[in-house]
C-alpha positions as CSV (number, residue, x, y, z in Angstrom):
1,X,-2.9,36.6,8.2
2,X,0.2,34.9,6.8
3,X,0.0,30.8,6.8
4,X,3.3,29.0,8.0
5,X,4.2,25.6,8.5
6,X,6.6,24.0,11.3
7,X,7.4,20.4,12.7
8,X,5.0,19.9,15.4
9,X,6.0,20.0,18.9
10,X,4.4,18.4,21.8
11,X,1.9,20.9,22.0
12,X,1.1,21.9,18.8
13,X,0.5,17.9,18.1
14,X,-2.1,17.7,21.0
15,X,-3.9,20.9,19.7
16,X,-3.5,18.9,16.5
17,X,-5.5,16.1,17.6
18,X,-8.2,18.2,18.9
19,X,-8.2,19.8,15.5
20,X,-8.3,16.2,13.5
21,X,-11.9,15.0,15.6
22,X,-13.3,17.8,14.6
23,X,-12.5,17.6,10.8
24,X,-13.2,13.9,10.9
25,X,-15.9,13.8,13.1
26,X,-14.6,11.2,15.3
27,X,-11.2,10.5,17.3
28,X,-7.9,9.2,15.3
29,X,-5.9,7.6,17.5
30,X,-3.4,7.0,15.2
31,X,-2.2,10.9,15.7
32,X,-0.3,9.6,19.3
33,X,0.2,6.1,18.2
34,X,2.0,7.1,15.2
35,X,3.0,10.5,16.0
36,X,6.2,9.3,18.1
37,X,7.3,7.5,15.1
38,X,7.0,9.9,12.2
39,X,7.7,13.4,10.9
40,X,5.0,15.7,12.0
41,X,3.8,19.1,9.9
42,X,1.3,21.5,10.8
43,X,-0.1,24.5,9.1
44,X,-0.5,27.6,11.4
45,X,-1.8,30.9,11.1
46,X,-1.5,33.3,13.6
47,X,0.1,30.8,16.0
48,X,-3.0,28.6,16.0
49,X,-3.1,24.8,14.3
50,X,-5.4,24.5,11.1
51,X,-3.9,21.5,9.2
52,X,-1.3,18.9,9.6
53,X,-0.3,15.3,8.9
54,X,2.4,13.0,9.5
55,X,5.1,11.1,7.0
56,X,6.1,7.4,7.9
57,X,9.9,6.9,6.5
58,X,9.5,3.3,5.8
59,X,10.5,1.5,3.1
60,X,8.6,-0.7,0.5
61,X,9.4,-3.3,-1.4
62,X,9.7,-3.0,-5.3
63,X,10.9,-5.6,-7.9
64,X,12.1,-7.6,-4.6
65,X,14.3,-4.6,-3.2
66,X,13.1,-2.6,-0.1
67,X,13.3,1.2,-1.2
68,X,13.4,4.4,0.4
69,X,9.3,5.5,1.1
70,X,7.2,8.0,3.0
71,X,3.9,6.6,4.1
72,X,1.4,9.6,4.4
73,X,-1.0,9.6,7.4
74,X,-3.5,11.5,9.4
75,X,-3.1,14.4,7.4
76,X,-6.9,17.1,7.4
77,X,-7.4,20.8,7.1
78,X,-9.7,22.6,9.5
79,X,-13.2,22.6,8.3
80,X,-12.9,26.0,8.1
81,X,-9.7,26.6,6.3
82,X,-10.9,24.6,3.5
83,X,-11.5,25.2,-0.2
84,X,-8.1,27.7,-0.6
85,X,-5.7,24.9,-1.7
86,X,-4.4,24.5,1.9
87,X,-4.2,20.7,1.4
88,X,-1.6,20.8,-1.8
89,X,0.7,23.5,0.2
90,X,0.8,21.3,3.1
91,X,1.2,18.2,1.3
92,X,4.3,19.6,-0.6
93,X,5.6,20.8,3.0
94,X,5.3,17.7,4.2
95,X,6.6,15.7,1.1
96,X,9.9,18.0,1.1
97,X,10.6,17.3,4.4
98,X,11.0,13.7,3.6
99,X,12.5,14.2,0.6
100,X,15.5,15.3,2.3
101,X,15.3,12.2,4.8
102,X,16.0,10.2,1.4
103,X,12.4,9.2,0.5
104,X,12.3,8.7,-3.2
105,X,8.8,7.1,-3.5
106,X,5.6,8.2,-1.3
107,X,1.8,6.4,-0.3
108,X,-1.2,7.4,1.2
109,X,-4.6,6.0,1.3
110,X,-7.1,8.6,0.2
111,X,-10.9,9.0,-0.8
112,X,-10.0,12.8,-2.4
113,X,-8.5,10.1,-6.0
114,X,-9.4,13.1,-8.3
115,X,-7.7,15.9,-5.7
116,X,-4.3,14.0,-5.3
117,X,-4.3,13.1,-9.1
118,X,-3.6,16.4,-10.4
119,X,-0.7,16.5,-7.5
120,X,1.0,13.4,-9.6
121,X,-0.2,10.5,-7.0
122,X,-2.5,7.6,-8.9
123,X,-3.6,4.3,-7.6
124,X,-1.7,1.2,-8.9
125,X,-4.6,-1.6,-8.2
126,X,-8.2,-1.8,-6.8
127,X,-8.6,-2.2,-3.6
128,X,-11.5,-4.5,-1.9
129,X,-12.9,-6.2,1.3
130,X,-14.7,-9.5,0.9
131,X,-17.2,-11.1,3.4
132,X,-17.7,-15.0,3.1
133,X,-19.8,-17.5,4.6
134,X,-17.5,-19.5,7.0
135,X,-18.6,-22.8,5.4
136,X,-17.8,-22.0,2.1
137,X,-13.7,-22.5,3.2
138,X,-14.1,-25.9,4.3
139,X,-11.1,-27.1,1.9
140,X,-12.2,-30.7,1.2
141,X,-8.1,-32.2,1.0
142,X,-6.0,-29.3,2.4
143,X,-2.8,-30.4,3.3
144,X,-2.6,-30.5,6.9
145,X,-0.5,-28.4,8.1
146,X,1.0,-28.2,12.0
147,X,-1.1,-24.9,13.5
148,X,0.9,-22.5,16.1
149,X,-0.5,-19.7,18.0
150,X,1.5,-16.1,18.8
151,X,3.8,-14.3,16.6
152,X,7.4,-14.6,16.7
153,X,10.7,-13.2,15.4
154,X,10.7,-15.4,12.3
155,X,7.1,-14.9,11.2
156,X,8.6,-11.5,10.9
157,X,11.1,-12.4,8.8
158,X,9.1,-14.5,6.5
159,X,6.2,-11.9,6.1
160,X,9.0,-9.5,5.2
161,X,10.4,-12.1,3.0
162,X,7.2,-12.4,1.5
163,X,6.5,-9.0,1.0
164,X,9.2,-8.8,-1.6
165,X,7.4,-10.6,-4.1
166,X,4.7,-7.9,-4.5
167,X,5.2,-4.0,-5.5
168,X,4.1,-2.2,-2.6
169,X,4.1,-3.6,0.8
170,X,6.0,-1.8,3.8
171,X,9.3,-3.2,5.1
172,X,7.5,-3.4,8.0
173,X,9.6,-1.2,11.0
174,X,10.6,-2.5,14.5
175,X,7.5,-0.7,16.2
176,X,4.8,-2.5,13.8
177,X,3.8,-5.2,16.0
178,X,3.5,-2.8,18.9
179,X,1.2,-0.6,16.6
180,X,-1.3,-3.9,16.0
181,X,-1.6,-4.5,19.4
182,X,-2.4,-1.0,20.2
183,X,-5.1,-0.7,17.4
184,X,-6.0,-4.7,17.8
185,X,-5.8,-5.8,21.0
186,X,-7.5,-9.1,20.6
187,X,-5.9,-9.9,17.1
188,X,-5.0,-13.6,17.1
189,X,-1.9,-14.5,15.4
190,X,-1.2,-18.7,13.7
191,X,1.6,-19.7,11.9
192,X,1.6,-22.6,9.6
193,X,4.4,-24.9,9.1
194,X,4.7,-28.7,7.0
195,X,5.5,-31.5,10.3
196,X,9.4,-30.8,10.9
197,X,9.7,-27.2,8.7
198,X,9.6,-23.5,9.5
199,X,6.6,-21.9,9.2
200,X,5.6,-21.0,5.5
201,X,2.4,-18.9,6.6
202,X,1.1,-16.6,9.0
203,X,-2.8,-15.4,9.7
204,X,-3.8,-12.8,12.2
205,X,-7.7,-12.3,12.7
206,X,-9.8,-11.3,15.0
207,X,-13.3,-12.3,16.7
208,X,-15.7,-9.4,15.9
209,X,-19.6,-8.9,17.0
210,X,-21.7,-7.8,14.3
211,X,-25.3,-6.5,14.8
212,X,-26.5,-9.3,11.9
213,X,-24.1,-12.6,12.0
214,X,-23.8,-12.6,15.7
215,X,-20.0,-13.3,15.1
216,X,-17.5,-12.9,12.4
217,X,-14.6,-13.6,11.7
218,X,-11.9,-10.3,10.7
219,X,-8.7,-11.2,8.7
220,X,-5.8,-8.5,8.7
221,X,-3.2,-10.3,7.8
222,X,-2.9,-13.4,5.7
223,X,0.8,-14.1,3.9
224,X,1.4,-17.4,2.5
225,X,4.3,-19.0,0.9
226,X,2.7,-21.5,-1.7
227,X,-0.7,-23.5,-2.5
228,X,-0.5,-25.8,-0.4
229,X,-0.2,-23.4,2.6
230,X,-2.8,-21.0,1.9
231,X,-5.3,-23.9,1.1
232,X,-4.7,-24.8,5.0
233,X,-5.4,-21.3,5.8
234,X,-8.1,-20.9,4.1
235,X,-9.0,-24.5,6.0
236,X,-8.9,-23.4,9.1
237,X,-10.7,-20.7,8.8
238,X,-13.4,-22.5,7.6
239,X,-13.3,-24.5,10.6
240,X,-15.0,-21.8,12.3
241,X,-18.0,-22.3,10.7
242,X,-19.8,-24.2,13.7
243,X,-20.2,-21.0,15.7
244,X,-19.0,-18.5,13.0
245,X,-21.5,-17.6,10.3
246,X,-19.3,-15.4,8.6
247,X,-15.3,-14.7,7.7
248,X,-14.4,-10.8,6.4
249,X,-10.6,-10.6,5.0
250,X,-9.9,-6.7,5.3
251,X,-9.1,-4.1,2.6
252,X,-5.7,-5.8,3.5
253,X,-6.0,-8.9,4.5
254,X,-5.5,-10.7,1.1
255,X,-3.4,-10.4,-1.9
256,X,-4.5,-9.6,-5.1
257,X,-5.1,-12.4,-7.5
258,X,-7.9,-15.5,-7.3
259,X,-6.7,-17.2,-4.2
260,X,-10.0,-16.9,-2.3
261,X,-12.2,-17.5,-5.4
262,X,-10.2,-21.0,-6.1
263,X,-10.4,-21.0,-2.8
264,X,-14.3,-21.8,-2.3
265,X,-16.2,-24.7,-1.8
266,X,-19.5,-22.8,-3.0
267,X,-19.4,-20.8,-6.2
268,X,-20.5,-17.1,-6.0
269,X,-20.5,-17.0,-2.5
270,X,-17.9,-14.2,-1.7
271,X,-19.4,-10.4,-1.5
272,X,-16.5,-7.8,-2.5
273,X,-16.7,-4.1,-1.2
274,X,-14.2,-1.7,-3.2
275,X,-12.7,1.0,-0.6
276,X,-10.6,3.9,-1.4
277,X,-7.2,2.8,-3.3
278,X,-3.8,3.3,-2.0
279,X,-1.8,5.8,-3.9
280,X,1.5,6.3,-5.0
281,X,3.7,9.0,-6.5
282,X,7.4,8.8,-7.8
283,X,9.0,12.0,-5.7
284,X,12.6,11.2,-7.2
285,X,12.3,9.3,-10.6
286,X,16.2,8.9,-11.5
287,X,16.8,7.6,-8.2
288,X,13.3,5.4,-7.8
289,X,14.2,3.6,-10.9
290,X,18.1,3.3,-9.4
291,X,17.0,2.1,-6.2
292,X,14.6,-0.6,-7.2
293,X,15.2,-4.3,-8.2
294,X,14.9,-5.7,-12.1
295,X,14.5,-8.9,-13.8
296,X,17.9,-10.2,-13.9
297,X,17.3,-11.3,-17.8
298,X,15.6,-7.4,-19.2
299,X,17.8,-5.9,-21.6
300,X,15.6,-2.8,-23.1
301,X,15.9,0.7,-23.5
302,X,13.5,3.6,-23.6
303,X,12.6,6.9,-24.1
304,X,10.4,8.6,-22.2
305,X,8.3,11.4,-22.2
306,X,7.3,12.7,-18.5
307,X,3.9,14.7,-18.0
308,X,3.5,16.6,-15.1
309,X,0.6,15.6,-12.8
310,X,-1.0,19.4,-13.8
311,X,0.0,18.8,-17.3
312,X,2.2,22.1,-17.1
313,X,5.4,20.6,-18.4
314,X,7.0,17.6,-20.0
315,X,10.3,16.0,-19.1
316,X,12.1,13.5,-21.5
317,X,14.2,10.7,-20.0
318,X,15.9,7.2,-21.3
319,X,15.4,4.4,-19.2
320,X,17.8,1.6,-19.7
321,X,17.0,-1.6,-18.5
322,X,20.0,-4.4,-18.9
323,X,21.7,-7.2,-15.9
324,X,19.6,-6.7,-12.9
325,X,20.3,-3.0,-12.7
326,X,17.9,0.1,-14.2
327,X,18.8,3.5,-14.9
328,X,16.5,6.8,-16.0
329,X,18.6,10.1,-17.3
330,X,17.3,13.2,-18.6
331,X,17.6,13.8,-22.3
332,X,17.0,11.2,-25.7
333,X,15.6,11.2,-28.7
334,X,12.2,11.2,-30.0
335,X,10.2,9.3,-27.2
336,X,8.3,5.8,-27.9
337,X,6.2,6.2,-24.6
338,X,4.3,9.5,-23.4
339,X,2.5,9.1,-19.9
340,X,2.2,11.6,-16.8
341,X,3.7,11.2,-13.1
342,X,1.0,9.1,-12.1
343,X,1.4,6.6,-15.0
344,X,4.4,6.4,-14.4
345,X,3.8,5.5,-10.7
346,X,1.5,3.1,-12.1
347,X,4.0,1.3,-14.3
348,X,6.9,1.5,-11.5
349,X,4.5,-0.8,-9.4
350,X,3.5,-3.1,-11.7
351,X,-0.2,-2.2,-12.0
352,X,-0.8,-2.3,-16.0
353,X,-1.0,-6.0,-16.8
354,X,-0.7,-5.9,-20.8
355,X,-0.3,-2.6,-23.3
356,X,-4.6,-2.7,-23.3
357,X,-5.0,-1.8,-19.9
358,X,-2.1,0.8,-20.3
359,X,-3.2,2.4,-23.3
360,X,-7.1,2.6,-22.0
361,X,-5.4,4.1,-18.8
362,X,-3.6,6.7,-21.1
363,X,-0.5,5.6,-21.7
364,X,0.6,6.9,-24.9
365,X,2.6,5.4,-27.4
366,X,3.7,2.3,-29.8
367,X,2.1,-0.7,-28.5
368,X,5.4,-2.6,-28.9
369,X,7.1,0.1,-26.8
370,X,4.6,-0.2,-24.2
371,X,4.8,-4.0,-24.6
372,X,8.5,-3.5,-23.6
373,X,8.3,-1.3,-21.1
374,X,5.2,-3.0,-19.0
375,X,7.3,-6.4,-19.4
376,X,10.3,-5.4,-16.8
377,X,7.9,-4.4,-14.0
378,X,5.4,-7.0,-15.0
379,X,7.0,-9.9,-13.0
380,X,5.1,-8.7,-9.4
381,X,1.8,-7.3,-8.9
382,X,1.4,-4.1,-6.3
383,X,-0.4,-4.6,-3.1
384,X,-0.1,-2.8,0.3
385,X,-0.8,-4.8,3.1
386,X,-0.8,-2.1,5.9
387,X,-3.6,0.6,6.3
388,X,-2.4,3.7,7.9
């Protein structure tokens, strides 16, 4: 029987839910909190559910401008449908869809890397959780800061203008803070301002039991404007430590980079955990590389050669890089940089940090080509600070 795929009504969404505990084993709430928000896709044969997912349109930022995104969610394949490619149909069902709502770049988080690698999606940066002993945050000298509890309009603003200095984090929509509450409802939020200032920092945690500590400690959110702010973060969470044995900062709840290991008063006493990586892929490259913000002062151009995530084809393109502004066109001569789709998705966020790294990724080419090409998304780091 012939497999079709439709936007998902009210019905078919509830039969989807059903559907998704059984393929994960356990309820996913975010199918109804989500659901209302997004476009949803199922997969049907014989008028009966057997896959589906939703897409997010929400923009992230990139080289400090928000642009156009699809944030992939909730998406399975009934356990017994699996093994017949179902996945890659639906996800390009789904991606189209958004395509023509103007998404030109697209995320998920994912533990099937290898799967979604061969569909042109890679992961930018690692991804980790760290534990740490409460204690070890005491900042001996931290600035004090004045403390404030419960989110408000321009902590908003701040984490969104925040955001902008990384590759990667959502534009975060109107119904975000809603969503929180509804999968945290005891998340505490504290902004931190210098006496007479606007906040420059914002932290929202949570008070956990845990079968070993007792208590701990759960960061989801930590965004911080400078040193001195973070160091009072980092402060008071460490003022916990008289009835808190522990602090964990989610696979979120940090930005990459050594703030937390400057950050402790007792070497080697942070545990990391890798997860599964975010992933990204580059559904419109022309008008990704278009949309997205560039060092005011690059002036380079480049030639391209474009592998397809399968490796079935190759696509040449110039990129021209010159007053703020970057362009990508079909066409040029002989190319001084070879990499595939999710290379290049790589590159767009500013994952490789020097032409090593991208040449032991795979990034083919002259190493003063690469060199020029890693140096105008170079200038920010990717991070995403939402799980979905």
């Amino acid at each position: 029987m012939n497999i079709t795929f439709s936007a998902a009504d009210e019905a078919m969404w509830e039969e989807y839910g059903v559907l998704a505990r059984r393929a994960y084993g356990h309820d996913v709430p975010d199918i109804a909190r989500l659901g209302r928000h997004a476009d949803r896709r199922v997969a049907l044969r014989g008028g009966r559910v057997i896959a589906g997912g939703l897409g997010l349109p929400v923009p992230q930022w990139f080289g400090g401008r928000p642009v156009p995104g699809a944030s992939m969610a909730c998406g399975c394949v009934a356990p017994e449908e699996r093994g017949g490619r179902l996945s890659a149909r639906l996800a390009a069902e789904r991606l189209r869809r958004l395509r023509e709502q103007g998404a030109v770049v697209a995320t998920l988080w994912t533990a099937s890397n290898g799967y979604l690698r061969r569909m042109g999606w890679e992961a930018p940066t690692q991804v980790f959780s760290w534990t740490v002993p409460t204690d070890a945050l005491k900042q001996v000298g931290a600035e004090r800061l004045e403390i404030t509890f419960g989110d408000t309009e321009y902590l908003a603003k701040m984490r969104d203008g925040l955001a902008g200095q990384w590759n990667g984090p959502w534009q975060r929509p109107a119904w975000w803070n809603a969503w929180q509450q509804d999968q945290h409802p005891d998340l505490d939020t504290y902004a931190f301002a210098a006496p007479g200032h606007l906040p420059s920092g914002a932290l929202a945690l949570a008070v956990r039991r845990h079968p070993v500590d007792g208590l701990r400690l759960v960061v989801y959110d930590f965004w911080a404007a400078d040193h001195p702010t973070a160091a009072a973060m980092l402060s008071f969470l460490g003022g916990h430590h008289s009835r808190i044995p522990t602090v964990a900062f989610e696979r979120t709840g940090l930005p990459p980079g050594m703030l937390l290991l400057h950050g402790l008063e007792k070497g080697g006493a942070a545990t990391a955990r890798a997860w599964h990586p975010w992933m990204l892929r580059i559904l419109n490259p022309c008008r990704a590389v278009e949309l997205r913000g560039w060092p005011e002062h690059a002036d380079t151009e480049i030639v391209l050669d474009l592998v397809a995530g399968d490796g079935s084809g190759t696509d040449r393109y110039t990129l021209r890089i010159g007053d703020g502004c970057g362009e990508l066109h079909r066409g040029g001569n002989s190319a001084h940089v070879t990499l595939s789709e999710g290379k290049f998705a790589v590159w767009y966020a500013g994952g490789y940090r020097n032409a090593a790294a991208a040449a032991l990724a795979g990034v083919r080419g002259d190493v003063a080509a690469i060199a020029r090409l890693l140096a105008v998304t170079g200038d920010r780091e990717p991070w995403l600070a939402d799980y979905f």
